[in-house]
C-alpha positions in Angstrom: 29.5 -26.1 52.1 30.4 -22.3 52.1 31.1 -23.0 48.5 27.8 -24.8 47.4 25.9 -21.6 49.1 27.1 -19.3 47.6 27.2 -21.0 43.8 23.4 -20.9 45.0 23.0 -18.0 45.5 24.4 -16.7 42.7 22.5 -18.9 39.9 19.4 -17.2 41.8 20.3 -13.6 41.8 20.6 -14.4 37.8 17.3 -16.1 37.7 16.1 -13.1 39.6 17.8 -10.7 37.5 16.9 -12.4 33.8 12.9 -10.7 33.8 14.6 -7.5 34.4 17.0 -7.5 31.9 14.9 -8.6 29.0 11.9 -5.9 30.1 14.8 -3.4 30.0 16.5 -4.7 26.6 13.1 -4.6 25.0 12.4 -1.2 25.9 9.1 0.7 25.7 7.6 0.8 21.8 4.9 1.7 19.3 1.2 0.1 19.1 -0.7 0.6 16.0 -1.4 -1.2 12.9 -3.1 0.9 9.8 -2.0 2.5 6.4 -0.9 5.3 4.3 -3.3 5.1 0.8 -2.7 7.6 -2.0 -5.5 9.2 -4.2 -6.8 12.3 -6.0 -7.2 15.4 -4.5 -7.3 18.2 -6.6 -4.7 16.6 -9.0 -3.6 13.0 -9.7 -2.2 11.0 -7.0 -1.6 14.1 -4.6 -3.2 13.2 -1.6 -2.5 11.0 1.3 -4.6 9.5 4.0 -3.3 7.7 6.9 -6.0 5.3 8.9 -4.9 3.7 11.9 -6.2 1.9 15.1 -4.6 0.7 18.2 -2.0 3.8 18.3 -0.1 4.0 21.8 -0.4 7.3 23.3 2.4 9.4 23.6 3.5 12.0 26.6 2.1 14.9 27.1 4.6 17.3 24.6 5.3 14.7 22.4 3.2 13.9 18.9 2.9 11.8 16.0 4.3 13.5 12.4 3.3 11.6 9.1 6.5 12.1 6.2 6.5 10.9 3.0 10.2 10.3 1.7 12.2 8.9 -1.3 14.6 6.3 0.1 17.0 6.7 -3.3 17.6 10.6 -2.7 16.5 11.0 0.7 14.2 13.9 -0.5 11.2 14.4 2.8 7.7 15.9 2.7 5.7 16.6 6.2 2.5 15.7 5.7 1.6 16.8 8.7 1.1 16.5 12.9 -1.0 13.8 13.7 -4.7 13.6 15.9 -4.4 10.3 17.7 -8.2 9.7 19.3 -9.0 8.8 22.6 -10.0 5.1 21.1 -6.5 4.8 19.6 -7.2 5.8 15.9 -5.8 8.2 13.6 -7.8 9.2 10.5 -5.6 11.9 8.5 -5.0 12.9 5.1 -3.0 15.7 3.5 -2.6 17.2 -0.6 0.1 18.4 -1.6 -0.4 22.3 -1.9 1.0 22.6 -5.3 -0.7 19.2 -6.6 2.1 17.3 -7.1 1.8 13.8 -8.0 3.1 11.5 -4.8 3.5 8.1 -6.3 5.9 9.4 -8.7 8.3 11.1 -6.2 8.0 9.0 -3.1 8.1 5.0 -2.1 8.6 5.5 1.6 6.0 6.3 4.5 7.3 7.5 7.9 5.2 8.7 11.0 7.6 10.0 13.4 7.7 11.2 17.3 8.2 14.9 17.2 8.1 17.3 20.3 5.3 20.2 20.8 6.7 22.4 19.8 9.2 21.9 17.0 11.6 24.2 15.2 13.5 21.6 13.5 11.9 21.3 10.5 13.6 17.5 9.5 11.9 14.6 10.8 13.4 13.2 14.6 15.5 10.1 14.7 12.5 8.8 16.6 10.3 6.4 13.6 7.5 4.7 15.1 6.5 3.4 12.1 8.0 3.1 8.4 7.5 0.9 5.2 9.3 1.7 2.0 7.1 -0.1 -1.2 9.6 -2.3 -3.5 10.4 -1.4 -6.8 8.6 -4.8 -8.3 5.3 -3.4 -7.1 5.6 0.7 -7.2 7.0 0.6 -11.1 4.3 -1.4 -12.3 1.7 1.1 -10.4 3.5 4.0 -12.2 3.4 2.3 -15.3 -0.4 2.1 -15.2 -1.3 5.6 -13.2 1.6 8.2 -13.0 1.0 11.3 -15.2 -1.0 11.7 -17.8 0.7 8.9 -20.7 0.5 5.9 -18.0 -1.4 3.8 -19.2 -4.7 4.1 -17.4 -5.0 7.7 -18.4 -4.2 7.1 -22.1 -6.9 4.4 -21.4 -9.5 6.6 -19.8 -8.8 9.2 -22.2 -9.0 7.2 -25.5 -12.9 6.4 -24.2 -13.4 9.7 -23.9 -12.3 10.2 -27.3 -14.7 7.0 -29.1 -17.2 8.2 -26.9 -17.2 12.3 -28.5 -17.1 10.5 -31.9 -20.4 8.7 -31.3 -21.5 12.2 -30.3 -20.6 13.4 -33.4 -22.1 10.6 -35.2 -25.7 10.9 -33.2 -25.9 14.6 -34.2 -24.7 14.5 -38.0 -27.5 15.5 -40.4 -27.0 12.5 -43.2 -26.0 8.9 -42.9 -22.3 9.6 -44.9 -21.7 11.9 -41.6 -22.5 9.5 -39.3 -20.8 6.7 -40.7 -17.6 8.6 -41.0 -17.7 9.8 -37.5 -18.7 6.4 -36.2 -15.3 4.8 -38.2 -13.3 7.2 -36.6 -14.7 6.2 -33.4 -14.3 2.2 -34.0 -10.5 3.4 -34.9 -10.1 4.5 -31.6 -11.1 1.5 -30.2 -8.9 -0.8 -32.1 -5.8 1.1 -33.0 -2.5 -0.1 -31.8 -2.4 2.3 -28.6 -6.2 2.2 -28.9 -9.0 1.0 -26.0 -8.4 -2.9 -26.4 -4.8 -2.6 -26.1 -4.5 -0.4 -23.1 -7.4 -2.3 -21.5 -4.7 -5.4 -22.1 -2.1 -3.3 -21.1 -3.6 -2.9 -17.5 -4.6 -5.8 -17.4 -1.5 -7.3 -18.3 0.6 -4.7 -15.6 -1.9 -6.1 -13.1 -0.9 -9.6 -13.3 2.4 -9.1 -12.8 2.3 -7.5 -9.6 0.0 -9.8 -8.6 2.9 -11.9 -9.4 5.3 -10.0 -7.0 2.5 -9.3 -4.5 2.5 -10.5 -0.5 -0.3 -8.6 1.1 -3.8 -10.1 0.4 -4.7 -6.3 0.2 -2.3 -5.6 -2.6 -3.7 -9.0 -4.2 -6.9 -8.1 -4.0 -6.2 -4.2 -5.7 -4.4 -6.2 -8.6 -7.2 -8.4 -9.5 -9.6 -5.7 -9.4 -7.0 -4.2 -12.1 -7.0 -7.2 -14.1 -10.7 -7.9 -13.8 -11.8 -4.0 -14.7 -9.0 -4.3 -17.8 -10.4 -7.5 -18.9 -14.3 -5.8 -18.9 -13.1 -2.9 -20.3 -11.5 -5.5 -23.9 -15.0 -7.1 -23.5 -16.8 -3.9 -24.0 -14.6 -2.1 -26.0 -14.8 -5.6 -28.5 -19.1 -5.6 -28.4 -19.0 -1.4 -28.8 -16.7 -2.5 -32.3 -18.7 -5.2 -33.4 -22.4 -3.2 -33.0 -20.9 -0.2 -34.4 -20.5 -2.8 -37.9 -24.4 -2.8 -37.7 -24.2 0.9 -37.6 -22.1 1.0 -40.6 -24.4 -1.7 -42.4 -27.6 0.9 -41.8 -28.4 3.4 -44.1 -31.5 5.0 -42.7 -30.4 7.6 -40.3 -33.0 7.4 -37.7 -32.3 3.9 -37.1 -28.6 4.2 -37.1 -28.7 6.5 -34.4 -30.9 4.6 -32.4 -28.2 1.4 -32.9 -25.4 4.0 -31.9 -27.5 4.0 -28.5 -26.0 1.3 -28.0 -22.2 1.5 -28.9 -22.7 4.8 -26.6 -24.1 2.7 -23.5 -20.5 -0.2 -24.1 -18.8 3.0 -23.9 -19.8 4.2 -21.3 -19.8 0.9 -19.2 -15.9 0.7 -20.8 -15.4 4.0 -18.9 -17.5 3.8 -15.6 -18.0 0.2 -15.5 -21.6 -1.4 -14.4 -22.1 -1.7 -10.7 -25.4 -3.6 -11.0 -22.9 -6.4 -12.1 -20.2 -5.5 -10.1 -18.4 -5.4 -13.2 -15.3 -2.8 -13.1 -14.1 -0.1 -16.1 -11.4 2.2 -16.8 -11.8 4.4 -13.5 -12.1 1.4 -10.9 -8.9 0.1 -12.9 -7.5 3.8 -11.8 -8.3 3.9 -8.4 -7.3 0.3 -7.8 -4.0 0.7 -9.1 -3.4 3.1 -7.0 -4.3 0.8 -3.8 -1.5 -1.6 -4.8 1.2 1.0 -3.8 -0.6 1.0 0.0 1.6 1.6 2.6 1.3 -0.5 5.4 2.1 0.6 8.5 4.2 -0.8 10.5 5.6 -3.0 7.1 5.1 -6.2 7.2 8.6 -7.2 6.2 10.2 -5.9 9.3 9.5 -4.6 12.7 9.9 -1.2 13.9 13.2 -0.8 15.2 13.9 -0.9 19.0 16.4 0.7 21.1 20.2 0.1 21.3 19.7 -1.7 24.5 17.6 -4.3 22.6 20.1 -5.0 19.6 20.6 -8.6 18.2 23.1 -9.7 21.1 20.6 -9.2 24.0 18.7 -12.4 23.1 21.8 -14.3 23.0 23.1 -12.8 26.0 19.9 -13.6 27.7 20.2 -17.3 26.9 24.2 -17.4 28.2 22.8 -15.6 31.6 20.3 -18.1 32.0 22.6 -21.3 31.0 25.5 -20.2 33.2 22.6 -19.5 35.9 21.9 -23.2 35.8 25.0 -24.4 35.6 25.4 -22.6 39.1 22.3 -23.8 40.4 23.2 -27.5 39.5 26.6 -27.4 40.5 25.9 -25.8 43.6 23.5 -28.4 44.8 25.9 -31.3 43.5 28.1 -29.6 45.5 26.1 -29.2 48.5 24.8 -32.9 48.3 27.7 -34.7 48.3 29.2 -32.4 51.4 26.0 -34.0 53.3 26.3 -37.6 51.7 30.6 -36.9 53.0 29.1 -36.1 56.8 26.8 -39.0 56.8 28.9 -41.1 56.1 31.5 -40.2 58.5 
């Protein structure tokens, strides 16, 4: 009887125990849910702006660092100490100082718990949250926007150039002038590293992250990439094809009132139309640039907990709970068949 007690007992003080033990293996964590978007500053791709909501507060001493790193040479940036709100949002951006372009030398975003002060001028051990892009989604985005021979900017740049030409074309004094300059802007348009074959180009790089993509956001960025490409080869095509009437005209007056309208397809090729909605080359730009967002915490993987809460607890917790009711049940077994035993006698 002593026996079956104490069996009892036991299997309850485990019972008791089990709450405890997970709450203390799970340990106290990070709230928040946001991301880390690149843009221009005052150069290409050099700035960085964090938006978050939901942030736990931390102690008083204690505050939220923003790092940008490069998980193949471990090479850290500070982008600075971090304002969480009383409503649980962060809204903070950084440039780099010298302008340095941050898709090209970083895939990883890490916000940190630092103290106040801090002399140690590495990042703590302490990452609240962290996401590291792949290499199937950040090459394609420096492909089409890192320095100034990615492809968008050759893109951008080549409708710059068509576009001077027309210029030059509008204000020549005789119809051989305009026609020449007009040619050398339908050249630009169709040569092989010309406007339709970077506009297909992007749109090509777009699909294939698009492709690789998870993230609804990143989906989204890479069809408005695809979408702007494909209206920039539309307008880039109609540009070519009314410059030909151009070319046909020999009155001067009227062929620079038809360049009017090669000028306007260019410019749409560059700007895009927003009454329709309709992207160009610099919505391709900033869009590609969204792809390589940083969501924070990454989607892939949770932040990481304490040592206490390693992979074992959970299967600990289930052989502390098992042996618990195999001391429950076999006490009472125990304890039943003592009574059945004294009935019976």
């Amino acid at each position: 009887m002593h026996g079956a007690k104490l069996l009892i007992t036991l299997g309850l003080i485990i019972l008791i125990s089990f709450p405890l033990a997970t709450a203390h293996a799970d340990g106290p964590g990070h709230s928040g849910t946001g991301a880390a978007v690149v843009s221009d500053g005052g150069a290409m791709s050099d700035k960085v702006t964090y938006s978050m909501s939901g942030v736990s507060m931390l102690d008083k001493g204690m505050a939220y660092e923003g790092w940008l790193a490069n998980s193949g040479n471990d090479e850290k940036v500070s982008t600075g100490i971090m304002t969480v709100l009383p409503d649980g949002s962060i809204s903070h951006s950084w440039n780099h100082p010298d302008g340095v372009d941050l898709l090209a030398l970083y895939d990883t975003v890490m916000i940190t718990v630092e103290s106040v002060p801090d002399d140690d001028p590495a990042p703590s051990e302490v990452v609240a949250f962290s996401n590291t892009l792949p290499s199937d989604l950040l090459d394609p985005v420096r492909e089409l926007v890192v320095g100034e021979q990615a492809v968008v900017p050759m893109l951008q740049a080549q409708i710059s150039a068509a576009t001077g030409k027309i210029g030059e074309a509008q204000a020549a004094d005789t119809t051989d002038a305009l026609h020449a300059a007009t040619q050398e802007a339908v050249d630009i348009i169709d040569t092989e590293d010309g406007i339709i074959a970077l506009a297909a180009k992007t749109e090509e790089l777009g699909a294939s992250v698009y492709q690789a993509a998870t993230l609804a956001l990143v989906k989204d960025a890479c069809e408005c990439v695809m979408k702007s490409g494909e209206n920039v080869q539309a307008w880039a095509n109609a540009a070519k094809e009314d410059a030909a009437a151009v070319m046909a005209e020999d009155d001067l007056d009227t062929a620079k009132v038809l360049l009017n309208i090669v000028n306007g397809k260019l410019i749409a090729a560059a700007n895009g139309n927003d009454a329709a909605s309709m992207g160009g080359a610099s919505d391709a730009y900033t869009h590609a640039q969204k792809i390589a967002t940083f969501t924070l915490p990454a989607p892939t993987a949770a932040v990481a907990a304490p040592s206490v809460g390693d992979s074992y607890v959970p299967a600990a917790m289930q052989v502390m709970l098992l042996v618990a009711l195999a001391l429950l049940i076999g006490g009472c077994a125990i304890l039943h068949r003592a009574r059945r035993i004294s009935t019976e006698v």
